[in-house]
C-alpha positions in Angstrom: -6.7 -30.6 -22.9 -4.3 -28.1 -21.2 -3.6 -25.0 -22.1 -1.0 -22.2 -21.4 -2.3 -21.1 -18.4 -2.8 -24.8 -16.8 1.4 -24.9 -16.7 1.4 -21.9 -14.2 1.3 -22.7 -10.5 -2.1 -23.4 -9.1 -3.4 -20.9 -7.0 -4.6 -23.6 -4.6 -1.3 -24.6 -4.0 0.1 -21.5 -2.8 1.3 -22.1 1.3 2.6 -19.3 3.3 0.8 -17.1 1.9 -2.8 -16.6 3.6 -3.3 -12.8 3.7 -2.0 -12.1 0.2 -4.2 -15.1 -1.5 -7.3 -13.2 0.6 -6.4 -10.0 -1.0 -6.2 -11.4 -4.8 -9.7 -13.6 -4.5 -11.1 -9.9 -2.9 -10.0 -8.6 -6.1 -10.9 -10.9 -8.5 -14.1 -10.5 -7.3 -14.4 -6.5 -7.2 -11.7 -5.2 -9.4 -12.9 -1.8 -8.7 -11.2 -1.7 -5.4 -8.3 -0.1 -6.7 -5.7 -2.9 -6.7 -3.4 -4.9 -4.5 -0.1 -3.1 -3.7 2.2 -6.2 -2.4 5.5 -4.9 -0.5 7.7 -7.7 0.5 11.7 -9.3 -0.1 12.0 -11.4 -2.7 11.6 -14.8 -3.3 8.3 -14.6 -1.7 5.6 -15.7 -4.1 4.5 -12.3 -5.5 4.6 -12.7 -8.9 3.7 -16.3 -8.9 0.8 -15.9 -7.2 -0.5 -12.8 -9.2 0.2 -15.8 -12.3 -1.4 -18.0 -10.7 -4.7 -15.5 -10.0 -5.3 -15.0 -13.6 -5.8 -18.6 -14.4 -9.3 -18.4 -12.1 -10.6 -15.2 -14.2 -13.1 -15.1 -16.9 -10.8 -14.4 -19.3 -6.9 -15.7 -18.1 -5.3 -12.5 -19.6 -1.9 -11.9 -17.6 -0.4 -8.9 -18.7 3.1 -7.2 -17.6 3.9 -4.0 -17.2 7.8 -3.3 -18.1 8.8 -0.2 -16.6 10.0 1.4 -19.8 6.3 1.6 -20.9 4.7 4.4 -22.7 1.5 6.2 -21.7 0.9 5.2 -25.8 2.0 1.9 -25.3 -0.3 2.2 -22.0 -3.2 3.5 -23.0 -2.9 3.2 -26.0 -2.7 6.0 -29.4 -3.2 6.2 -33.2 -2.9 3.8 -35.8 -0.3 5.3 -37.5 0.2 2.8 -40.1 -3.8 3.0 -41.1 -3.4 6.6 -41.0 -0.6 6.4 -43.9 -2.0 4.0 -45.2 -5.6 5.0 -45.8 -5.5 8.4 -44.0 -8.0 6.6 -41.5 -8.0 7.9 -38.0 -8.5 4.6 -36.2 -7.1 3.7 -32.1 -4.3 0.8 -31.5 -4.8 -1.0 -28.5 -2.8 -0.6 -25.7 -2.1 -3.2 -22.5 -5.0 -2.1 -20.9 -7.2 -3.5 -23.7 -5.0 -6.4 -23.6 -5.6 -7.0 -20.0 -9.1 -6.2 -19.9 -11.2 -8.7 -17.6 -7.5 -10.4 -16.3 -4.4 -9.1 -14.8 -2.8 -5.9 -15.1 0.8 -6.9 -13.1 3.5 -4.7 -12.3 6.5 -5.4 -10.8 8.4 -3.0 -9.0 5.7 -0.4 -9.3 7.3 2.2 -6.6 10.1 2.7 -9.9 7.2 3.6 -12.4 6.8 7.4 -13.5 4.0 8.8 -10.9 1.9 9.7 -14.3 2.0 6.3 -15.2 1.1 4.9 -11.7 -1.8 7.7 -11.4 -3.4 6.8 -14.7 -3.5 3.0 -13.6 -5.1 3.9 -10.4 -7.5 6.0 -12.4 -9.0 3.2 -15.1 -8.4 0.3 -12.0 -10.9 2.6 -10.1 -13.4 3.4 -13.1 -12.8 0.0 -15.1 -12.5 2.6 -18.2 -10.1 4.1 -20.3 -10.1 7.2 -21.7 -7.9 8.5 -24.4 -7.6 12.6 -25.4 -4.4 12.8 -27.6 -3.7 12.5 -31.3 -7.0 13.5 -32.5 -8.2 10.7 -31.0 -10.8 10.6 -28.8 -11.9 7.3 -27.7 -12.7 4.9 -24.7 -13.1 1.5 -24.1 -13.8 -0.9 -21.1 -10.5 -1.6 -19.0 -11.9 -3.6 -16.1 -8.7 -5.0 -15.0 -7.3 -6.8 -11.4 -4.6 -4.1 -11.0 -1.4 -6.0 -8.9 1.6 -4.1 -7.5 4.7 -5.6 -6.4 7.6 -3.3 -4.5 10.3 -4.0 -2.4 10.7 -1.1 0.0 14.7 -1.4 -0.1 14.4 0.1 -3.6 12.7 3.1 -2.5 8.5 4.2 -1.9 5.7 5.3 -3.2 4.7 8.8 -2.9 2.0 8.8 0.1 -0.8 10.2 -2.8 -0.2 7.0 -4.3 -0.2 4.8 -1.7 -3.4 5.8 -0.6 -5.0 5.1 -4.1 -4.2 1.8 -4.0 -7.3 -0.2 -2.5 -5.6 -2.9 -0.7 -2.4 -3.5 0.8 -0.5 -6.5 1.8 3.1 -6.9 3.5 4.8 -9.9 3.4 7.2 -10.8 5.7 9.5 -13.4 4.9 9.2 -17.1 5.8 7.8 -17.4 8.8 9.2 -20.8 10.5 10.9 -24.0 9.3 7.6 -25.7 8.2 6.2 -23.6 5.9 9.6 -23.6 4.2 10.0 -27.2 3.8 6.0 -27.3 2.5 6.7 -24.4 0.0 10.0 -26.0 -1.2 8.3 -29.5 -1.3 5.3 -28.2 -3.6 7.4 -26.0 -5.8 10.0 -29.1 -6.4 7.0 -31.6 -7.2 5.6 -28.5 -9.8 8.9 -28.3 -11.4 9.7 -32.5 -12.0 6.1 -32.8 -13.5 3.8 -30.1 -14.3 1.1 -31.2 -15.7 1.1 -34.2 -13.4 1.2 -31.3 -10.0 -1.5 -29.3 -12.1 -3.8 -32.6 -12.4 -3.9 -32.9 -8.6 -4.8 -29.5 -8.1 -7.8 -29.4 -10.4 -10.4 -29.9 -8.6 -9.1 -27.6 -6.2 -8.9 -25.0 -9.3 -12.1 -25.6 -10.4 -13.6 -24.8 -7.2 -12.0 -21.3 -6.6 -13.2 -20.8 -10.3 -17.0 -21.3 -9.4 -16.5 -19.2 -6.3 -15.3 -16.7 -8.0 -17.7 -16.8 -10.5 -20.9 -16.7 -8.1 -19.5 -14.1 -6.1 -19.3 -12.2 -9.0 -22.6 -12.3 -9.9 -24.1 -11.9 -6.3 -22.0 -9.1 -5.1 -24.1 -6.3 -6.2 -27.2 -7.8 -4.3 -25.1 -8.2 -0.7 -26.1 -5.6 1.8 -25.1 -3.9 4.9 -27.2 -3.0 7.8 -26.3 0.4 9.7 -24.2 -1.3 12.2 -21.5 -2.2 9.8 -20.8 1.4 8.5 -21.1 2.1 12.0 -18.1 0.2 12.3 -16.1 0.8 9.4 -16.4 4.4 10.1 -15.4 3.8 13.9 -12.3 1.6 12.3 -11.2 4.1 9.9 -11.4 6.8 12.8 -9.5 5.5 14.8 -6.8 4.6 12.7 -6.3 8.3 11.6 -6.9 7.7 7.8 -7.6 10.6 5.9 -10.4 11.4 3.9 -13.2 8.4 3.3 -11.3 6.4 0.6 -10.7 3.9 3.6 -14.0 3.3 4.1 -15.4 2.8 1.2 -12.1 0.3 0.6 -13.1 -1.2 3.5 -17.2 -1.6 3.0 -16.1 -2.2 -0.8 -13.9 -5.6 1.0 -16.4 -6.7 3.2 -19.0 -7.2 1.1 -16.5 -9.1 -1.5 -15.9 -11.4 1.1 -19.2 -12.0 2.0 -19.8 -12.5 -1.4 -17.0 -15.0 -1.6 -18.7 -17.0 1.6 -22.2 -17.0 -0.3 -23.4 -14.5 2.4 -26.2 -12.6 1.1 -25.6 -9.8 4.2 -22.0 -8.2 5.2 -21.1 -9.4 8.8 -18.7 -8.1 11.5 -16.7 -10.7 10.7 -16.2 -9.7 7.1 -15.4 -6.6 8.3 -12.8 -7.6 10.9 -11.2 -10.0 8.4 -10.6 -7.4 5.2 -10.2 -4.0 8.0 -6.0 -4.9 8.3 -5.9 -4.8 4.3 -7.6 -2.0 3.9 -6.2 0.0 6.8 -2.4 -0.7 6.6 -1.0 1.8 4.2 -3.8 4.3 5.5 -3.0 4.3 9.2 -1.1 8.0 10.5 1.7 7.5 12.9 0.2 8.1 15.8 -2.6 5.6 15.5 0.0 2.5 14.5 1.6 3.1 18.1 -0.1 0.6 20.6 -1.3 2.2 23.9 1.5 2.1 26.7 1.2 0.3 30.2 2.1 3.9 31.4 -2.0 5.0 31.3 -3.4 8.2 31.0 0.4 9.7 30.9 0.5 8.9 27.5 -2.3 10.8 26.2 -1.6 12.4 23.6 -4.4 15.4 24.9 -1.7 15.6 27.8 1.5 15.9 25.9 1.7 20.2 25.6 1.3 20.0 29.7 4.1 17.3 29.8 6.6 18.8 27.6 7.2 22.5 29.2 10.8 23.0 29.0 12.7 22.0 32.9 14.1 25.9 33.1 11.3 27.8 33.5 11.1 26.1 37.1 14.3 26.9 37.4 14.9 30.0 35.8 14.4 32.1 40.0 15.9 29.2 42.3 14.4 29.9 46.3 16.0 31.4 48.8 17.8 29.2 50.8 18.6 26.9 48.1 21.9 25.1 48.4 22.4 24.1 44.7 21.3 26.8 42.8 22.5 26.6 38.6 24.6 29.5 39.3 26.9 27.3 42.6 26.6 24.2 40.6 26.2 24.7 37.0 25.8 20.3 36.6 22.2 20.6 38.7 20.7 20.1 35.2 22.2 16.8 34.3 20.3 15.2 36.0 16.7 16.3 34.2 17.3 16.6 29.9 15.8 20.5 29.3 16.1 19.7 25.4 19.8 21.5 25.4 21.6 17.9 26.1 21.6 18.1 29.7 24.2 21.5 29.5 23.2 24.6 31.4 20.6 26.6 30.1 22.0 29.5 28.0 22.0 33.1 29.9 21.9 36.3 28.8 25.2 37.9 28.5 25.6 41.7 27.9 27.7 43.1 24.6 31.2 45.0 26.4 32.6 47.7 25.2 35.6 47.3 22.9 38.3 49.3 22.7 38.5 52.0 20.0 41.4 51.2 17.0 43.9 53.2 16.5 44.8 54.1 12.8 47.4 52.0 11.6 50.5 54.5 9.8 52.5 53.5 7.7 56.6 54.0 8.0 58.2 56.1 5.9 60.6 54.6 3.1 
């Protein structure tokens, strides 16, 4: 029999999309990584495919986040209507109950109040929710699959944020001709029949379920030899992250995906394969600039040698010296002294001015 859920489109038959399906299974299988931050234009599968992610989960929950929400409505707050009723002091749900062992989607998340986006970070991390306000005092289990969708045209997260969130994907948009015409062609058979699209991707379904499932189970027992945080840490060094949270993203990855493969031990190649996700949002400035053909010139140990301003060579030209700044005042146009290629300023003494004369009026 079908249910609700069956009528979304399958995971399994999401094309285009590698790095971003990677990134959900990662999740489904450690929700405590933090979440999925998705940046990318529209029209490019987000929201479908976090849909389409809840179907495989325990539970199915798909939840949505509308960016008028409450931190009541959130978290949520007192049962007023008990409390009038029977002067009972008992907690109303919120949408993190509600989404509790599914999927806790919000679209657009870079618009949501920082408080808001902080708290979700917060229980995403812990898989708990903990409520102070009211008189209430109360908690409850909130392990949810935390999914953020932005479009970077409508502005960014603040960088404190950005760094909380576990993984991070970037779509660009459709790649090549191909993967259009595939996409379109599977979204067009979906729509004419559903049921009839979501029967041939059963079996399919079914198997990303039982993945999931044993991965699950098994990903507390996969371990790491020394090598690998040997190289996460190298990784995460070298990309200029700040603080650890990287790395323990990163370790936290790799052994999901080796969980996923049925791998009892986390491999280089697990590594290598989740380090991109983990590392994109994290990586400073510097380290996102690929080396230059130049060589050692563009060291960035060598730069305060490189960059000493053109004029102190020039500041006492030699004797003898034809084109001194003082008989040709373009000799520095030729070599940019951070003054746009103009003559350095000189020094040039206050003269005296004369004294005013007091001004006297004419008699009527």
């Amino acid at each position: 029999m079908s249910t609700a859920n069956d009528l979304h489109f399958p995971f399994s038959a999401i094309e285009g999309q590698a790095a971003l399906q990677q990134a959900l299974l990662l999740l489904a299988v450690d929700p405590q990584l933090g979440g999925v931050l998705v940046e990318g234009p529209r029209g490019t599968a987000k929201s479908t495919s976090a849909r389409a992610l809840a179907a495989l989960l325990p539970s199915g929950h798909f939840v949505n986040l509308p960016l008028g929400t409450t931190e009541e409505q959130l978290q949520g707050a007192l049962d007023l209507e008990a409390a009038l009723q029977s002067s009972a002091v008992q907690f109303r749900p919120g949408l993190l109950a509600q989404a509790h062992q599914g999927i806790l989607y919000v679209d657009e998340v870079n618009l949501l109040p920082d408080g808001l986006v902080d708290l979700l970070l917060d229980v995403s991390a812990s898989g708990t929710n903990r409520i102070e306000r009211d008189g209430v005092s109360h908690q409850h289990a909130a392990r949810i699959a935390l999914i953020g969708t932005m479009n970077p045209e409508e502005g960014q997260l603040r960088p404190q944020l950005l760094d909380r969130f576990g993984l991070f994907v970037r779509l660009p948009n459709v790649p090549d001709v191909d993967t259009r015409k595939r996409i379109v062609r599977a979204r067009m058979a979906f729509d004419a029949d559903p049921a009839h699209f979501c029967a041939q991707q059963a079996e399919a379904q079914a198997r990303l379920r039982q993945q999931i499932a044993a991965a699950r189970t098994q990903l507390a027992s996969v371990a790491w030899p020394e090598a690998i945080l040997d190289t996460v840490a190298q990784l995460c060094q070298q990309s200029g992250a700040e603080g650890v949270r990287a790395d323990l993203v990163m370790l936290r990855a790799a052994r999901a995906q080796a969980a996923l493969a049925g791998h009892a031990e986390v491999s280089l190649a697990d590594v290598q394969a989740v380090a991109e996700l983990a590392l994109a949002h994290r990586r400073s400035a510097d380290a996102a600039q690929p080396p230059s053909a130049a060589g050692p010139a563009n060291d960035p140990q060598d730069q305060p040698q490189q960059r000493q301003p053109p004029k102190q060579a020039q500041a006492k030209p030699q004797a003898g010296d034809a084109n001194t700044a003082s008989s040709n005042p373009n000799a520095n146009h030729s070599q940019p002294d951070g003054w746009g290629g103009m003559a350095a300023p000189r020094h040039t003494g206050i003269e005296p001015v004369k004294a005013l004369r007091p001004f006297i009026a004419k008699k009527a």
